[in-house]
C-alpha positions in Angstrom: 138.9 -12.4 114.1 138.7 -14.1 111.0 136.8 -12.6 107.9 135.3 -15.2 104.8 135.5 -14.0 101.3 131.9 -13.0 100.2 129.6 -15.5 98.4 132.2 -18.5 98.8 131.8 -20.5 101.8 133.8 -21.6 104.6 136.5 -20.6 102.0 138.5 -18.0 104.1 141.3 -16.0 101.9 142.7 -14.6 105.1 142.8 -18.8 106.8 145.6 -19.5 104.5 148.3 -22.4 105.2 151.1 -21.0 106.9 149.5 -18.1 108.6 149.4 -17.6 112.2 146.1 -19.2 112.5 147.9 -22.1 111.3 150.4 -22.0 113.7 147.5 -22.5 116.8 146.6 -25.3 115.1 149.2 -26.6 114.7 148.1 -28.9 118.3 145.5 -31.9 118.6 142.7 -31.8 120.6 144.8 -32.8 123.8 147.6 -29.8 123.4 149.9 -32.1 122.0 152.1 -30.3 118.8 151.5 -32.8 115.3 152.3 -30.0 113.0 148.9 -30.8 111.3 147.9 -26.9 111.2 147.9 -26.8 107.7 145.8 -30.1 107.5 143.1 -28.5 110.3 142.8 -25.0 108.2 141.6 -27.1 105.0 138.8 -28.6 107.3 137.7 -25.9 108.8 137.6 -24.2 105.2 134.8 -27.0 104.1 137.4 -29.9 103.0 137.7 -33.3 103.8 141.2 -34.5 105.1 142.0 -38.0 106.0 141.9 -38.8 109.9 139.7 -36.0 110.7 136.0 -36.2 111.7 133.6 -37.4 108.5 131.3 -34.5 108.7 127.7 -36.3 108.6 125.7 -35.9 105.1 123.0 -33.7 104.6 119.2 -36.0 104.7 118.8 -37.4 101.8 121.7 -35.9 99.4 125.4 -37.3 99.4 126.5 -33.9 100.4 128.1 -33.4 103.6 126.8 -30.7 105.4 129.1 -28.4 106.7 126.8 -26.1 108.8 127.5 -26.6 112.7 124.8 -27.0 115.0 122.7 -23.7 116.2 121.5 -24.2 119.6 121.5 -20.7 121.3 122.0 -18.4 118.5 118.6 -16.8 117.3 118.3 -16.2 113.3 118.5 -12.1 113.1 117.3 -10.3 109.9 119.1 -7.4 109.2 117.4 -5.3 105.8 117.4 -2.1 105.2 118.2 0.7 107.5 115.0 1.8 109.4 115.4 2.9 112.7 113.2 6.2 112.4 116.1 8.5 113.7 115.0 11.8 112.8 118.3 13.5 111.6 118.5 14.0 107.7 121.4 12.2 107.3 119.7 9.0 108.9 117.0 9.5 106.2 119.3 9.9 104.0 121.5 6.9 104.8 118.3 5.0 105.1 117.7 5.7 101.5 121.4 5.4 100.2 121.2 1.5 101.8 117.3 0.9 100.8 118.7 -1.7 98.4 120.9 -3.5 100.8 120.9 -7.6 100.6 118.8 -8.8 103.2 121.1 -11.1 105.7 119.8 -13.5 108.0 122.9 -13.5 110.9 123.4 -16.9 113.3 125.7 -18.5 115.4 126.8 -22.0 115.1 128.5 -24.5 117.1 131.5 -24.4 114.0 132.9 -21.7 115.4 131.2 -18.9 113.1 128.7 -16.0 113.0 127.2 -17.2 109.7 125.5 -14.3 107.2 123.4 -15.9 104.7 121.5 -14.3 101.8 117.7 -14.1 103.1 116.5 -14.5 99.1 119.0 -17.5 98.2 120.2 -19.0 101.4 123.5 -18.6 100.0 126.4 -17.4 102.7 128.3 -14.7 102.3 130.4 -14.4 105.0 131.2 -15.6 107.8 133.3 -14.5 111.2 135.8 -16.6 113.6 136.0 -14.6 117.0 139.5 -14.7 118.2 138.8 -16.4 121.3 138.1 -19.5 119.3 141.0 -20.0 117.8 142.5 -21.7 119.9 140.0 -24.4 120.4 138.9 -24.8 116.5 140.5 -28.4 117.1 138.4 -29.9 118.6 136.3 -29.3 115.3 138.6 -32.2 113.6 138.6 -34.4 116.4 136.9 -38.0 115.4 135.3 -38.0 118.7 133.2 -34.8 117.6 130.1 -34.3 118.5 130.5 -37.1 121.1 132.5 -34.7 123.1 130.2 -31.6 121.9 131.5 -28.3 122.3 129.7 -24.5 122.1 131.2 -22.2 119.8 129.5 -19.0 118.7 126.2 -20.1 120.8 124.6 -16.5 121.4 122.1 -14.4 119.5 123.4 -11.8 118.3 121.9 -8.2 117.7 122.1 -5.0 115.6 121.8 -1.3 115.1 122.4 1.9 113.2 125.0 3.9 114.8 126.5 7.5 114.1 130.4 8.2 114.2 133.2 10.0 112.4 130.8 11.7 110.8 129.0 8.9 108.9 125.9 6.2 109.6 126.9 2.7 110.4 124.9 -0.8 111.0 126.6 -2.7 113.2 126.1 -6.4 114.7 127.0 -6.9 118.2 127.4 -10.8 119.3 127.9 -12.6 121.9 129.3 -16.1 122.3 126.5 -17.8 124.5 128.1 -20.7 125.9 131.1 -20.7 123.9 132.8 -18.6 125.7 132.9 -14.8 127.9 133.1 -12.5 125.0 131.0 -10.1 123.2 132.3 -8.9 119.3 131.1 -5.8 116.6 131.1 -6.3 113.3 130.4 -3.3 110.6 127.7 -4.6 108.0 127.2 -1.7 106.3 127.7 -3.3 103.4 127.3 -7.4 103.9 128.8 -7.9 99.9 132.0 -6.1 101.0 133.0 -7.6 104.6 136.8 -8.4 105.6 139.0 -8.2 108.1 139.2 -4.4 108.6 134.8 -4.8 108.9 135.8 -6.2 112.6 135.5 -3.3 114.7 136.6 -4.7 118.8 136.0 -7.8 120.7 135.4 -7.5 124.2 135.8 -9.9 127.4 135.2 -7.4 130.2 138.5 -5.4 130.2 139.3 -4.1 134.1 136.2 -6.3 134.9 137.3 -9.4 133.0 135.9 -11.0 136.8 132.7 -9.5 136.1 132.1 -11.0 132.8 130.4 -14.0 132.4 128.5 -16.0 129.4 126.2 -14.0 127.3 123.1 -15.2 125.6 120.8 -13.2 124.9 121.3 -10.3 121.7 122.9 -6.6 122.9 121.3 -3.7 121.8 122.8 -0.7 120.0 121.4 2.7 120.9 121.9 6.4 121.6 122.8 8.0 125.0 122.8 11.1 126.7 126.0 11.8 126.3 125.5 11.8 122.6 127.1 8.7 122.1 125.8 5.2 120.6 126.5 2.4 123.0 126.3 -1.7 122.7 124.3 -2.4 125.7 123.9 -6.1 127.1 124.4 -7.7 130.8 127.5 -9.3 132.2 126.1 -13.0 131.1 125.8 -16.2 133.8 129.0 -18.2 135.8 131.1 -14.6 136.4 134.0 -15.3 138.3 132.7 -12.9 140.9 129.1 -15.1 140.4 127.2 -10.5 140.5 125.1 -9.5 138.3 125.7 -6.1 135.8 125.3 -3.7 132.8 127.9 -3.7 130.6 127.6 -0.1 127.7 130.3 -0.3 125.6 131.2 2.7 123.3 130.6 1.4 119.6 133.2 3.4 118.0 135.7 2.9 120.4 135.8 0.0 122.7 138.6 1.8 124.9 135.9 3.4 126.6 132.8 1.5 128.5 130.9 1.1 131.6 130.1 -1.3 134.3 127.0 -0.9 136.2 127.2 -3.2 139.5 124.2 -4.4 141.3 126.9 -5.9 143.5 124.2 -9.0 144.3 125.3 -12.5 143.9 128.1 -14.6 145.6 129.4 -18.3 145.2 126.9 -19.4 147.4 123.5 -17.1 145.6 125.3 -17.5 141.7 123.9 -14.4 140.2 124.1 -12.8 136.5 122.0 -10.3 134.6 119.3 -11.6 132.1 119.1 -9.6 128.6 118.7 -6.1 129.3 115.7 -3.8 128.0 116.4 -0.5 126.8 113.4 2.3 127.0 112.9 5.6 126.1 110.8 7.1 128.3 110.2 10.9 127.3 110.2 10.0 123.2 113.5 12.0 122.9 115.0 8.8 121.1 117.8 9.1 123.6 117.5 5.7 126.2 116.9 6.9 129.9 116.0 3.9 131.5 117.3 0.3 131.2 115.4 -2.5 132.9 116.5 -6.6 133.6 116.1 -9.0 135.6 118.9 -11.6 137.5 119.3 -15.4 138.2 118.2 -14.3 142.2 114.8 -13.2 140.7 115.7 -9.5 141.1 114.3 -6.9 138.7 116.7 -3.7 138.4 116.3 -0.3 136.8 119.3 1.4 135.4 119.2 4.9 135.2 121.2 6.2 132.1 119.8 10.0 132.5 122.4 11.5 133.2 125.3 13.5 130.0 127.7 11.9 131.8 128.3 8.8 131.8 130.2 8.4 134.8 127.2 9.2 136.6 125.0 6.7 135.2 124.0 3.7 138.4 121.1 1.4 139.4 118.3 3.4 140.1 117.5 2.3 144.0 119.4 2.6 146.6 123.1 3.9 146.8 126.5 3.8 144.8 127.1 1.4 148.1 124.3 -0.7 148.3 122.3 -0.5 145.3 118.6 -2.0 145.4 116.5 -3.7 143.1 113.3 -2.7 142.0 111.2 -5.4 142.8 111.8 -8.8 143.9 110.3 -11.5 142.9 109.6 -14.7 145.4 107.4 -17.4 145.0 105.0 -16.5 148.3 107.2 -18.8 150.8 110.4 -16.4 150.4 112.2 -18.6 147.7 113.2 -16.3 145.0 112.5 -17.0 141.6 114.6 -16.5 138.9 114.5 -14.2 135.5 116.1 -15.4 132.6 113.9 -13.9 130.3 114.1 -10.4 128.7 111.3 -7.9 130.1 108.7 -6.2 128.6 107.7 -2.5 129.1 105.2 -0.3 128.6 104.2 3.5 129.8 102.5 3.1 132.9 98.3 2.9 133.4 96.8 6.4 132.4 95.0 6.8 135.4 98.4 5.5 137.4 101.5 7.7 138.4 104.7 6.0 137.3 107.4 5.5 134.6 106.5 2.8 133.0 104.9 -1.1 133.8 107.6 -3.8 133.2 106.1 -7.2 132.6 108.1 -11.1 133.0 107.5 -14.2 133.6 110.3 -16.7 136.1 112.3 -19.4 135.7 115.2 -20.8 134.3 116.6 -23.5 131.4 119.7 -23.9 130.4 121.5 -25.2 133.8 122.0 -29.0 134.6 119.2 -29.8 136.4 116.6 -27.1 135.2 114.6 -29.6 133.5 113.3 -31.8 136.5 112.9 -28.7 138.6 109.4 -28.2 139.7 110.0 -25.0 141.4 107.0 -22.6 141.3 107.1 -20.0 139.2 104.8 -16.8 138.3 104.3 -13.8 135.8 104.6 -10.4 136.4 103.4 -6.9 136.0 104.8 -4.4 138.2 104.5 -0.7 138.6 107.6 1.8 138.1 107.2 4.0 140.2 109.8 6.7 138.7 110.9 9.5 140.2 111.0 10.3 143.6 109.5 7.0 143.8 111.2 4.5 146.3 114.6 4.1 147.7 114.0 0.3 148.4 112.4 -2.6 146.7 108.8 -3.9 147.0 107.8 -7.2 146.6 104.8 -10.1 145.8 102.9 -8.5 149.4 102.6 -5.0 147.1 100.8 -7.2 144.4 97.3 -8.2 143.5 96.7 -11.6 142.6 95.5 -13.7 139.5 94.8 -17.3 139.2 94.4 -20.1 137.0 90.8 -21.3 137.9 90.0 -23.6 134.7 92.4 -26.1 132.6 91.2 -28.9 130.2 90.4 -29.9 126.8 87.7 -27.8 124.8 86.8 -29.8 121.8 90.0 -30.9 120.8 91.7 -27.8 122.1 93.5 -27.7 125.7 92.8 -24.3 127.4 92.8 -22.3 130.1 90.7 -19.7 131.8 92.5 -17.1 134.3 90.7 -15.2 137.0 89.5 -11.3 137.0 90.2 -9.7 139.9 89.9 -5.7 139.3 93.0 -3.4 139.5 93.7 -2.5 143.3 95.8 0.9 142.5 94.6 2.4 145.9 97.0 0.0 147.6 99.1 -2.3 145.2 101.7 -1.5 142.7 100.7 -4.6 140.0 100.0 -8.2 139.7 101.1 -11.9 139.9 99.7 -15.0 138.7 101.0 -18.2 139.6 101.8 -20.8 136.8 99.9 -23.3 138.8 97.3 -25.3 137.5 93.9 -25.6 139.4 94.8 -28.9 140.9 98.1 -27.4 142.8 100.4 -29.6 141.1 103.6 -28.1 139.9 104.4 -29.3 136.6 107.8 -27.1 136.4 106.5 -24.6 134.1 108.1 -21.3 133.8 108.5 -19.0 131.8 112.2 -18.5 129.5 110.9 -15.9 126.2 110.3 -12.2 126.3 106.7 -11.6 126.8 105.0 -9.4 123.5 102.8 -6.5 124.4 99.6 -5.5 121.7 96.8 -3.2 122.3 96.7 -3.5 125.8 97.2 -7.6 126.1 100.6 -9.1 127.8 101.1 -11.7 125.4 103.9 -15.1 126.8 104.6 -18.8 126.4 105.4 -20.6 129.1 107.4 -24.1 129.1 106.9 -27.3 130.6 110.2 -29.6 130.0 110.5 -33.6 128.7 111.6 -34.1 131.9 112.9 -37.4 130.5 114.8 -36.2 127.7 115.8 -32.2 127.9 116.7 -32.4 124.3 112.9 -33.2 123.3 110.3 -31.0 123.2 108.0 -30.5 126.3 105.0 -28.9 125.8 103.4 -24.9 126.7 101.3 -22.5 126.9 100.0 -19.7 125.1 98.6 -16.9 127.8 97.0 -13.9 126.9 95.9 -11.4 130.0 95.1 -7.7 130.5 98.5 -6.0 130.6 96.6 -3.9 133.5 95.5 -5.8 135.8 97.0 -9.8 134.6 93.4 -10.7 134.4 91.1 -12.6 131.7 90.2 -10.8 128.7 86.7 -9.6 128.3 86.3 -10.5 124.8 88.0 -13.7 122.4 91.6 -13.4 121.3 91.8 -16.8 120.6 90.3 -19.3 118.3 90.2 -21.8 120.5 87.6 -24.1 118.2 89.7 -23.8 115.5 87.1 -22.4 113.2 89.1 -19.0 111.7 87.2 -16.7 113.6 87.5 -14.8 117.1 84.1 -15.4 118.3 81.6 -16.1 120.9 81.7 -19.9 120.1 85.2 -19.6 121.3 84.2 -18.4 125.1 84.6 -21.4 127.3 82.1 -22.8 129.8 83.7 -24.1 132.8 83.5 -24.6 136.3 86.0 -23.0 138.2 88.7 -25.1 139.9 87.1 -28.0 137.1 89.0 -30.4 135.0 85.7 -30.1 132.1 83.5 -27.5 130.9 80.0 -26.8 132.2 
């Protein structure tokens, strides 16, 4: 990788002229040698060189604005240290770094993990993963963005981690679409990064087949074998088209697992959505590790274990390892999870591990956005331990409904059914993103669900079918996390008024299209 200077940007004092960067470079867009690798180094520092692309000006100003696009990547905000590890020299770290710059972290389509200032918006740093090099071209190339490329396209995420006897914050990131490889980066201190602040980049090692394109941020976390791992899935389009957990040792790459469902083929294209790390027993040690796939199966990881080696899907065998739910649209056609999980500690009056709560569907294939698949949300029951050795399904479920949508004053809304809990029998809930009517509008749901005092919180999508670059429209749901039902008092000012009262109940008539 390739380390900026603080505070000066895209001016790179290690992307000098004549350096081996240079040298890869040193090739147009269409592999043919020109010996213009000096001339592409200048533009990807920020200059403008004759016969390379006229970067487009910035609205309104006669500056040109050098930022690539950011698609994928979310925005991260790294501050101060403040995990709530409870050893003293984590408090004390904490305090030694209370003063650190706020950075707000992103990936663009230039080929860099950008770290701007939070306060000024200045940058001051940036990162080129190796596995760009080679392709930073196409960056020149007059033809750009006609011919866009991805580049650093995932979000990237970040965590305090212990080794060699010190506290570290690290940023973990993947490259989205750009490519199949995840890298670390040591931002202790963002005012003094270079290249010795790169700590590994990783593409899968002995299960370089396995790895596939990342998206959503890894996590950074303690383990049972009292070591901090980067945690995050095997990523979409694998060459081996399975879904799997990828822990890779912070402080030394050299050592890291692979957790195989062993589910997908060419046929059933699989990969793991963006995995969700839980502490179950408040140990702050990670025992339990939750996501879903493209094949719409939920899996549980079990990471008890102080030995790594032991650590395997939860259900079923070492040879044939089970999901723990599965999630099917009610005629057998699965229903993909793109979307991270949620989790909570089970019902108090229920036995079980935990509840993990999703919505389905999927957005970012060709052909997602005319899809008008039905899809549901979720909140299923972990069982835990003994538990099950095989996977349950929608039949094991109660069922919510949407029974009112229309416009409330100049608000559209929706009213959702209240069936009570069914714990006797059933192991959670499903409601079907189907509006009364039965017509399938392709909404789904792509974003992590939020969970607050005892609401399941989620948008779903609907896409510009026309356009997949425009906005579509959504909704904003609000059940019980318990039983997926409606609320039994306000939570949303639907009249627009500022206040969460009764005038914001809606009268309606079930299965209606206007109030009563």
């Amino acid at each position: 990788g390739q380390a900026l200077t603080k505070g000066i940007p895209f001016r790179w004092a290690s992307m000098t002229t004549g350096g081996a960067l240079q040298t890869q470079l040193n090739k147009n867009v269409g592999g043919t040698a020109d010996s213009l690798g000096s001339d592409r180094v200048s533009y990807l520092r920020g200059d403008a060189v004759s016969g390379m692309r006229t970067r487009p000006y910035v609205k309104g100003t006669t500056t040109t604005n050098k930022l690539g696009d950011i698609i994928s990547s979310q925005p991260q905000y790294v501050a101060k240290p403040n995990f709530g590890y409870g050893e003293a020299s984590y408090a004390a770290y904490s305090i030694a770094r209370e003063t650190r710059d706020p950075i707000v972290y992103a990936g663009a389509n230039d080929g860099m993990l950008h770290g701007f200032d939070a306060a000024t918006g200045s940058e001051k740093f940036a990162y080129v993963p190796s596995a760009l090099h080679g392709v930073l071209a196409d960056l020149t190339d007059t033809n750009y963005p006609a011919n866009h490329k991805y580049f650093v396209d995932g979000s990237a995420g970040f965590g305090d981690a212990y080794w060699s006897g010190a506290w570290h914050t690290v940023l973990v990131g993947p490259l989205g679409a750009g490519g199949k490889m995840v890298f670390a980066l040591d931002i202790t201190d963002p005012n003094s990064m270079d290249g010795s602040k790169v700590l590994w980049e990783f593409n899968g090692g002995t299960y370089a087949s396995k790895m596939g394109h990342v998206f959503g941020p890894p996590t950074i976390a303690p383990f049972a074998d009292g070591h901090f791992y980067a945690v995050f899935s095997n990523g979409y389009d694998s060459t081996d088209h399975q879904a799997g957990l990828f822990l890779v040792r912070v402080d030394n790459p050299a050592i890291y697992y692979y957790i195989d469902t062993k589910y997908g083929s060419a046929v059933a294209k699989n990969g793991l959505s963006t995995p969700k790390l839980v502490d179950l027993n408040n140990d702050r040690i990670i025992d339990a590790i939750y996501a879903g796939d493209m094949q719409g199966n939920l899996w549980k990881f079990d990471v008890t274990s102080s030995s790594a080696t032991n650590w395997k899907v939860a259900h079923g065998t070492a040879v044939v390892p089970q999901p723990m739910f599965v999630a099917t649209d009610g005629a057998g056609v699965r229903q993909p999870i793109q979307a991270q999980v949620g989790v909570t500690a089970a019902p108090a009056s229920v036995a079980g591990d935990a509840m993990v709560f999703f919505g389905t569907g999927r957005y970012f294939v060709n052909g997602d956005a005319s899809a008008t698949d039905k899809q549901s949300f979720y909140g299923v029951l972990d069982e835990g331990s003994p538990g099950y050795s095989t996977s349950y399904g929608r039949s094991d479920l109660w069922t919510q409904s949407i029974v009112y949508e229309g416009v409330v004053g100049s608000t559209a809304a929706r009213v959702v059914s209240n069936n009570p809990p069914n714990w006797a029998s059933k192991k959670g809930w499903v409601i079907d993103l189907v509006p009364p009517g039965g017509t399938l509008k392709g909404e789904r749901v792509i974003a992590p669900p939020l969970l607050r005092f005892g609401r399941v919180i989620f948008n779903t999508m609907e896409a510009n079918i026309s356009d997949p670059c425009q906005q579509g429209s959504s909704w904003l749901m609000e059940l019980d996390a318990e039983s997926g039902g409606n609320l039994n008092y306000v939570a949303l000012d639907i009249n627009g008024d500022g206040q969460f009262d009764a005038d914001d109940m809606i009268a309606y008539v079930q299965g209606g299209s206007a109030p009563a």
